[in-house]
C-alpha positions as CSV (number, residue, x, y, z in Angstrom):
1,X,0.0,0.0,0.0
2,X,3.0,2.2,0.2
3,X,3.1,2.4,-3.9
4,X,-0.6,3.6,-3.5
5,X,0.1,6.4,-0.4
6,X,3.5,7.7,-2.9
7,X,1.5,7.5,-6.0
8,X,-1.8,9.7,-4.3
9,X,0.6,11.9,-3.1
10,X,2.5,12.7,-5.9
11,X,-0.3,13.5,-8.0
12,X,-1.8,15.9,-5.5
13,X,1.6,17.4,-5.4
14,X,1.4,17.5,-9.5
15,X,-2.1,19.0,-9.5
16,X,-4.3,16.6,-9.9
17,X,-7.8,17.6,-8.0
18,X,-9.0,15.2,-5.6
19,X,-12.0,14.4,-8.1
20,X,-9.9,13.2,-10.6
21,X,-8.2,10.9,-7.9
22,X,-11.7,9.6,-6.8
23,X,-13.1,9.2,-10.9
24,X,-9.5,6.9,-11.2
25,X,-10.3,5.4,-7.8
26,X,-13.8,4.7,-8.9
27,X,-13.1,3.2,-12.7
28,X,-10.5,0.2,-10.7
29,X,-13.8,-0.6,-8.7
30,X,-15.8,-1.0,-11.9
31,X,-12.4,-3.0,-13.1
32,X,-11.1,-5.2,-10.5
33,X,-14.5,-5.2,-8.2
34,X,-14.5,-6.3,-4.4
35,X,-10.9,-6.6,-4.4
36,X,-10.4,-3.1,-5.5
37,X,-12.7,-1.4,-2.2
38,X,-10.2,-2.3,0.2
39,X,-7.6,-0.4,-1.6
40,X,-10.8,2.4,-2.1
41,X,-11.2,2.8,1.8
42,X,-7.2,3.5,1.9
43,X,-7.1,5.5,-0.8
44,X,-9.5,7.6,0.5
45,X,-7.5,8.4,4.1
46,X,-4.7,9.7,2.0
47,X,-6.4,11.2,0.3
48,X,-7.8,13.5,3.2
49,X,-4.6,13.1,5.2
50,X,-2.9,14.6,2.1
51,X,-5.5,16.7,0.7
52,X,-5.8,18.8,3.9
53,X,-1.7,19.1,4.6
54,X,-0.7,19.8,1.4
């Protein structure tokens, strides 16, 4: 999950708005299903924890 937390925060850092985060975050539920929602719910903390302490 580390790849994950670097990879969020880079593209905040880059510009990306947290929407288009969420949209990607979204289409690899639609991909990968159940599997994918426990990545989702982590995502999602850094996300805020990010987000808010940029």
């Amino acid at each position: 999950m580390e790849n994950l937390e670097w990879s969020i925060k880079q593209a905040l850092g880059n510009g990306a708005a947290t929407e288009e985060i969420i949209e990607a975050i979204e289409v690899a539920i639609e991909m990968r299903g159940g599997s994918a929602t426990v990545f989702a719910r982590f995502a999602m903390n850094v996300i805020e924890y990010y987000g808010t302490t940029k």
